[in-house]
N, C-alpha and C positions, 0 to 999 in steps of 0.2 A: 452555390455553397451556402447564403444567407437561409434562401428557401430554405435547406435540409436542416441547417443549425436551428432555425426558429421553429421549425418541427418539434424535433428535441427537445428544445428549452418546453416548448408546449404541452407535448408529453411527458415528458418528468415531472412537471409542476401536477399533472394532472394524475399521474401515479402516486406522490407524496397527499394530497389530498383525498382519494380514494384510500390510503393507507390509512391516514389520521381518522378515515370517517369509518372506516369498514373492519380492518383487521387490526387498528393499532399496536402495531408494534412497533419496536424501534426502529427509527427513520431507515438505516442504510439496513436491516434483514425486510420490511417491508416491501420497501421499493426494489429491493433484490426479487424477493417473490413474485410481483406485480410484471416486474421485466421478464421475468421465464414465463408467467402465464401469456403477455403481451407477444413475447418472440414463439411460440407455442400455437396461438391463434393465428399469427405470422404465415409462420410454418404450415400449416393445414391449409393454407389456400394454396399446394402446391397440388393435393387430391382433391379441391372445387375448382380448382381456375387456374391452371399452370401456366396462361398468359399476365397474368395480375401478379401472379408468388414471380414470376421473371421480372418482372417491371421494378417489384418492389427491392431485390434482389440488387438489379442494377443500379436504382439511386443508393442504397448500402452500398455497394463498392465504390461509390466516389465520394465517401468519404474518406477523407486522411487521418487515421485515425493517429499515426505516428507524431505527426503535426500538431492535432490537436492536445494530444498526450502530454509531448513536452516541449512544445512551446507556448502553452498554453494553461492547461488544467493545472499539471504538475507543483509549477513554482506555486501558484495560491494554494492548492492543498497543502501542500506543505506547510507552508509560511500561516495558514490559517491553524492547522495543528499545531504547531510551535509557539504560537501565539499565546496561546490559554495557557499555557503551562507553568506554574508556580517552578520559578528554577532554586529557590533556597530546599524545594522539597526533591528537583532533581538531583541536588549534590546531595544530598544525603544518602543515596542509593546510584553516586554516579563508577563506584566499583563494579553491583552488577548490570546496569543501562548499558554501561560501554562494553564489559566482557560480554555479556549478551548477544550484543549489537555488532560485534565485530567478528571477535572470535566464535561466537555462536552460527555466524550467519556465514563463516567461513566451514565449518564444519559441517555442520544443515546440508550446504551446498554439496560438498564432498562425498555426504554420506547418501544424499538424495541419489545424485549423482551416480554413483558407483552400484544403488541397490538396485534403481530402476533400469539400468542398462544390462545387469544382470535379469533382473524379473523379466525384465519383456524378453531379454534373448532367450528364458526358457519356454516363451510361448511362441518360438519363431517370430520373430517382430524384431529387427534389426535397426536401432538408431546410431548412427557414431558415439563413442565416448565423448567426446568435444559437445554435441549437441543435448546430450544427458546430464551434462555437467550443465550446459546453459540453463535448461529446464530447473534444477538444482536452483539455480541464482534466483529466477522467476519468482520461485516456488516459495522459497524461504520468508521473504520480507514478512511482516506480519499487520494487520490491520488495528490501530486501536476504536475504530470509531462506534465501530457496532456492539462491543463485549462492554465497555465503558459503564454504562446507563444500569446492563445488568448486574455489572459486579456490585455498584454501589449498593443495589436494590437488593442483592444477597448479603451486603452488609462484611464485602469483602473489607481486608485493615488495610488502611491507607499507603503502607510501606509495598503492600502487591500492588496498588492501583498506579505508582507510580514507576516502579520497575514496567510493568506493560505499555506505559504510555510512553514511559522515555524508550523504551527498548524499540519500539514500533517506530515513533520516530527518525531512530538514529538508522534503525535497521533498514527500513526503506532506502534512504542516502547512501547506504554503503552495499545493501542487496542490487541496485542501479549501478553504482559502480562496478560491483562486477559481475553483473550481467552485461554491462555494457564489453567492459575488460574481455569476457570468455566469448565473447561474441562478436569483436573484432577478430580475435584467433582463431574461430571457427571459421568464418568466411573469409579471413584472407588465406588460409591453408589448408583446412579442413583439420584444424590443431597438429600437423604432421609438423615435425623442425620447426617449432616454437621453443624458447629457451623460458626456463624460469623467472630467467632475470626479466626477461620485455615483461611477465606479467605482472613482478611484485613491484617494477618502476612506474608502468600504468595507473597498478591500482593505488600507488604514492600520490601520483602526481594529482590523479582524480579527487579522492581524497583530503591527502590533505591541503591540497590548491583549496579545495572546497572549505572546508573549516576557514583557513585563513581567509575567503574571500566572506565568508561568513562573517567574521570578527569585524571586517573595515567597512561593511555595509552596517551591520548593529548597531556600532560606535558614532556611525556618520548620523544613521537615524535619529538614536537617542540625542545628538548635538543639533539637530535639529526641531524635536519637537520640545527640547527645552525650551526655543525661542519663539515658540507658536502658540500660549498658553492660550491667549483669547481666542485662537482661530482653530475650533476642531474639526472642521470640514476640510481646512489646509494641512491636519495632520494625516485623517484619512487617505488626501491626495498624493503626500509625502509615500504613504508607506506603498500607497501600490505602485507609484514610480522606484520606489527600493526594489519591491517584489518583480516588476518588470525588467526596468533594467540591468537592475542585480542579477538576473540570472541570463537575458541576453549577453554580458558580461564574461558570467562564468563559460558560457560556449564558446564565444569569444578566445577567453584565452584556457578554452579544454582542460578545465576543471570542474566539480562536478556541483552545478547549480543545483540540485537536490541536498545537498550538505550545505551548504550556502544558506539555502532559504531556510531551516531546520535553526540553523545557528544563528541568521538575523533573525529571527521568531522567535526565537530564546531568549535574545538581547532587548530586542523594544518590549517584547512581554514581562520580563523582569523589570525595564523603567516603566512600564504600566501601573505594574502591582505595587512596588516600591517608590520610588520614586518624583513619580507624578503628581504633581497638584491642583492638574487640573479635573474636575470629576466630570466637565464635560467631554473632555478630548478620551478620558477613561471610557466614557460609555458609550461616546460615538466609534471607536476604534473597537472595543469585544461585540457592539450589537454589528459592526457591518460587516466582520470578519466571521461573526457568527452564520450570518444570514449566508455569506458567498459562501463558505462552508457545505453549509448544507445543500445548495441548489447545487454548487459542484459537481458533489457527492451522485445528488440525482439523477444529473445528466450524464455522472459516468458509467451508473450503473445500467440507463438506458441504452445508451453507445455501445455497454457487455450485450445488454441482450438482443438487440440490433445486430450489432455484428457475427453473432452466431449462427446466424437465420443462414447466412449464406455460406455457412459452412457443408461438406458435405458430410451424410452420416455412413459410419462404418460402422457393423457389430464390434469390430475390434478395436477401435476407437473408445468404444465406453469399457469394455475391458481393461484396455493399458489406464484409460482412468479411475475406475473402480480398485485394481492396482495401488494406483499413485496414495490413492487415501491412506494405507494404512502405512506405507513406507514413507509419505512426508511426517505424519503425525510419531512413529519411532523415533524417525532421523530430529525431529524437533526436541523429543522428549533428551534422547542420548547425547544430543546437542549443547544441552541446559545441563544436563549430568556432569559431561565433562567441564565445560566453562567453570562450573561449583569449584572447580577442583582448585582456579587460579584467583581465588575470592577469598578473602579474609573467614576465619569462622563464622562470625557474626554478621558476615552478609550472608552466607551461604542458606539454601531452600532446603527445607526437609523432602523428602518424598512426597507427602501431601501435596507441598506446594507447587513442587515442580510438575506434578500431574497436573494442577489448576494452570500452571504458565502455561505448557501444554495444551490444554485444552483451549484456554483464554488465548492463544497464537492464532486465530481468527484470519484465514488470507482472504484479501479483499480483491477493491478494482485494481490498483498497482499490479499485479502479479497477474493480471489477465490482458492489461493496458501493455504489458510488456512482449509478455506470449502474441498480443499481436501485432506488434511494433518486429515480430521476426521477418526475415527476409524470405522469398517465394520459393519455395524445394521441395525436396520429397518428406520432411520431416515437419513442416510448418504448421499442418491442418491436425495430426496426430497430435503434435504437443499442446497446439492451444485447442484442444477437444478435452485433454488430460489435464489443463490448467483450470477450464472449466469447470469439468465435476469433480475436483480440489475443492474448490471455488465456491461450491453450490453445495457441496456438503458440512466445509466448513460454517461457512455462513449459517446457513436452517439445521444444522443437525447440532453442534456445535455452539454456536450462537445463542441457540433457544433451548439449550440444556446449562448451561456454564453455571446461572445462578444454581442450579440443583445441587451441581459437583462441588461448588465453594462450599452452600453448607451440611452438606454431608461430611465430605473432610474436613473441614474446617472447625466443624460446630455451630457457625455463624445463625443470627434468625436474620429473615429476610426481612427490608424494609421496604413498610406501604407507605 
């Protein structure tokens, strides 16, 4: 397993480098591209050499990707995302971060849910409602990492940049919980004789376990690097024993370490910004958190495009996902519609804006890391083929248009 992992790490770094040199774009639509062409030439050694495309095949399946996902990538992205984030500027906008994030990703789900199991049953294409709904949960979370770079660059106003990023944040944390939630019920029943109550208690416990366990890791943190001023190499060691522990922890006691780490990132990031005196432990804590950040990233999107390879291809497969494009991106838009409704005037998006949320709802590695963290059935290769070209379209279609659609609706000029 070392072998294959240093592979990876080797490969991603060599992807990000070929990006920065050749195509520069931004880091995670890049190295997204680079990974479909890499899994592509993959792939084509199966018409030169179907002894060689089996072999390579085989060392992909013995990864864990499940394993890796979350016990592992997970907690640091997160807690790396949450970290950066100016929190006096998420409470200004924590009306719609949180309706967004919750109630948005509840209905997302719903609507995802309900379309696409209608749309494929009119192409003959049979998945259970249970497992439509899951897809749904997948499906929904949203990515801030890749759209970030070009809103600025469109000269998006600040009040959108941070509704996306907290909403992404939160939304992952609570898009896991119930996908995790819908997907206990799917496998232990096939969702038959399931009550409401087991799933609003679940998604309770998940939740808001998560937050609260968030709060008593943040607080412990910040009480500690108040007394480490001279030592910022022992704050850095601090927070990844928070970020480790903290979220073995949360498994622990089946709460949802994804909300956790979201919330301690929150907490040490605001004593970063505010309260810190010391400007070394400031600059050693955002450049390392920066750096694992981004190699993270890397190697997740290598692990996307790796793990595809051995998938099998079905005509219908890219159908039910050519599908999924236009029915995730409604169910997002209708999503943000209604949410508007439980929002004060003055937080509320006009129609321009909520087409940019819209568009700027970017699904990333989360929603693919998920799709294959499914369990082995007849539904497993269908969904994560449909989570993919979600995935692959969001990302380069999406991704590489956003700054256009801010300033057209907007007015905005772009910034060099």
């Amino acid at each position: 397993m070392f072998t294959i992992f240093t592979g990876i790490v080797a490969l991603s770094s060599l992807l990000s480098f070929l990006n920065k040199k050749l195509l520069r774009l931004p880091d995670t639509i890049g190295v997204m591209v680079l990974a479909i062409i890499a899994s592509g030439l993959i792939g084509s050694l199966s018409f030169i050499d179907q002894e060689a495309f089996i072999s390579v095949c085989s060392v992909i399946d013995q990864i864990d990707f499940r394993t890796i996902l979350f016990d592992f990538l997970l907690s640091f992205l997160l807690f790396a995302g949450s970290i950066h984030v100016q929190i006096h500027s998420l409470l200004e906008e924590k009306g719609p971060v949180l309706i967004y994030a919750s109630l948005g990703v509840l209905i997302s789900t719903f609507l995802i849910g309900t379309i696409f199991f209608y749309g494929i049953a009119a192409l003959g294409i049979h998945i259970d409602y249970i497992f439509c709904l899951v897809f749904g949960a997948l499906i929904s979370p949203t990515d801030p990492i890749a759209v970030l770079a070009l809103l600025k660059k469109a000269g998006a106003p600040p009040d959108m940049e941070i509704k996306i990023v907290g909403e992404s944040l939160f939304n992952d944390g609570v898009g896991i919980v119930v996908f995790i939630s819908l997907l206990s019920i799917a496998t232990m029943s096939g969702g038959h004789g399931v009550e409401a109550s087991h799933i609003v208690l679940e998604f309770a416990q998940e939740a808001l376990g998560g937050v609260a366990m968030g709060f008593a890791l943040g607080f412990l943190g910040r009480l500690f690097l108040k007394n480490i001023y001279e030592a910022p190499v022992v704050a850095v060691h601090i927070s990844l024993a928070l970020v480790m522990g903290g979220y073995w922890l949360s498994s622990m006691l089946h709460v949802s370490g994804a909300l956790a780490m979201v919330v301690t990132g929150l907490i040490i990031g605001d004593f970063l910004h505010k309260s810190c005196e010391s400007e070394p432990i400031k600059e050693n804590m955002n450049v390392f958190w920066k750096v694992l950040d981004e190699i993270l990233n890397a190697i997740l999107f290598v692990l996307i495009g790796l793990e595809i390879v051995s998938l099998d291809f079905k005509t219908n497969y890219l159908v039910v996902g050519l599908l999924a494009i236009p029915i995730v991106l409604l169910s997002r838009y209708t999503s943000i519609l209604i949410a508007n409704v439980f929002l004060k005037k003055s937080h509320r998006s006009g129609r321009n804006k909520i087409t940019i949320l819209t568009w700027a709802g970017l699904r990333g590695g989360i929603s693919i890391a998920l799709a294959l963290t499914l369990p082995e059935g007849e539904f497993r290769e269908i969904l994560i083929f449909a989570t993919y070209v979600v995935v692959v379209f969001s990302i380069l279609v999406q991704g590489l248009t956003i700054d256009k659609v801010v300033v057209k609706l907007l007015g905005t000029e772009k910034n060099k």
